[in-house]
C-alpha positions, 0 to 999 in steps of 0.5 A: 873227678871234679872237686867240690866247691865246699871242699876248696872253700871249706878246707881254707887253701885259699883262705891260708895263703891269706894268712900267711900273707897277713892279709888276714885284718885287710880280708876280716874289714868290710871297709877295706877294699883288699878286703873285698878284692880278696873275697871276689875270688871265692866266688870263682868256683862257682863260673864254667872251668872256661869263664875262670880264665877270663873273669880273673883277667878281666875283673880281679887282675884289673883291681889288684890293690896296690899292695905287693901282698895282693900282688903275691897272691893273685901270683899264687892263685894264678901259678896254682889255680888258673893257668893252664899249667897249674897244680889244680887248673879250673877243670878240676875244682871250677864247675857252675853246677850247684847240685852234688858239690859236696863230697859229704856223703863219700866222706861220711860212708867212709868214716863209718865204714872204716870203723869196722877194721882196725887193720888196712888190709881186713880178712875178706869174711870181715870185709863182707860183713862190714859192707853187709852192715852198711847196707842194711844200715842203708836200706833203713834210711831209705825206707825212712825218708820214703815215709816221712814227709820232708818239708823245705829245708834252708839248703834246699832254698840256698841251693835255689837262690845259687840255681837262679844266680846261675841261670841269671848269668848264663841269660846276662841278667847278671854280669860276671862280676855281680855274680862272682861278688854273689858267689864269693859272699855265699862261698867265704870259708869260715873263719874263727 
């Protein structure tokens, strides 16, 4: 099972070892070229699990800032991302296929499905019910968006520009690093 992009952006993995770091000032400044380093590597989810490898080697590894703290967390990303030994190689989380990267909708059928037991293991009677709800549920929505007409959405457009961006670089319209400079713009997790 892959991971998904949003999922290793948006949970902040990365985006924490930043702060335990303290590199969190150098990544906030747009002027600061630690800064700009570290947000190149939010644009690796984005490259074919086989190209993560080498874009580390070739494009991030080359630029490390000298700063041990960025020297640590290349080591991190390394020891747990990239190596082929590592906790979470790039098969797992790495994937340029821009469709079906989030893991929304499992997450929200389980938050309401689980809203029917208050127990882990449910009598088998509740349990149909439940699951005989969800799917009326279901089959509403559906019936919905068959009927209603649905115009272009902003996510329909990102998801565009994120297709075009992949194929540009798999024709070499692009290099590896305008495109993970691209990704790692449109993948930043969000700070507060």
């Amino acid at each position: 099972m892959r991971g998904s992009n949003k999922a290793l952006a948006q949970t902040n993995t990365w985006y924490r070892k930043i702060e335990s770091l303290n590199l969190t000032k150098e990544y906030k400044d747009s002027s600061s070229s630690i800064g700009s380093w570290l947000k190149l590597f939010f644009g690796l989810p984005a490259l074919p699990p086989s190209a993560v490898g080498d874009c580390f080697a070739d494009i991030l590894f080359p630029r490390i800032p000298d700063d041990p703290r960025a020297s640590l967390f290349s080591d991190y990303i390394v020891s747990t991302y990239i190596d082929e030994f590592s906790e979470f190689p790039p098969a797992i989380w790495a994937s340029d296929n821009i469709k079906g990267r989030t893991t929304n909708a499992c997450e929200s059928f389980h938050f309401h499905f689980s809203k029917y037991f208050n127990c882990p293991h449910p009598n088998i009677f509740v349990f149909i019910e439940a699951a005989d709800e969800e799917m009326k549920k279901s089959t509403l929505k559906i019936r919905g968006v068959r009927n209603r007409s649905c115009g272009k959405t902003k996510g329909v457009e990102a998801i565009k520009q994120k297709e075009a961006c992949v194929r540009d670089f798999k024709m070499g319209t692009i290099t590896m690093e305008q495109f993970i400079h691209v990704f790692g713009k449109k993948m930043l997790p969000t700070v507060l």
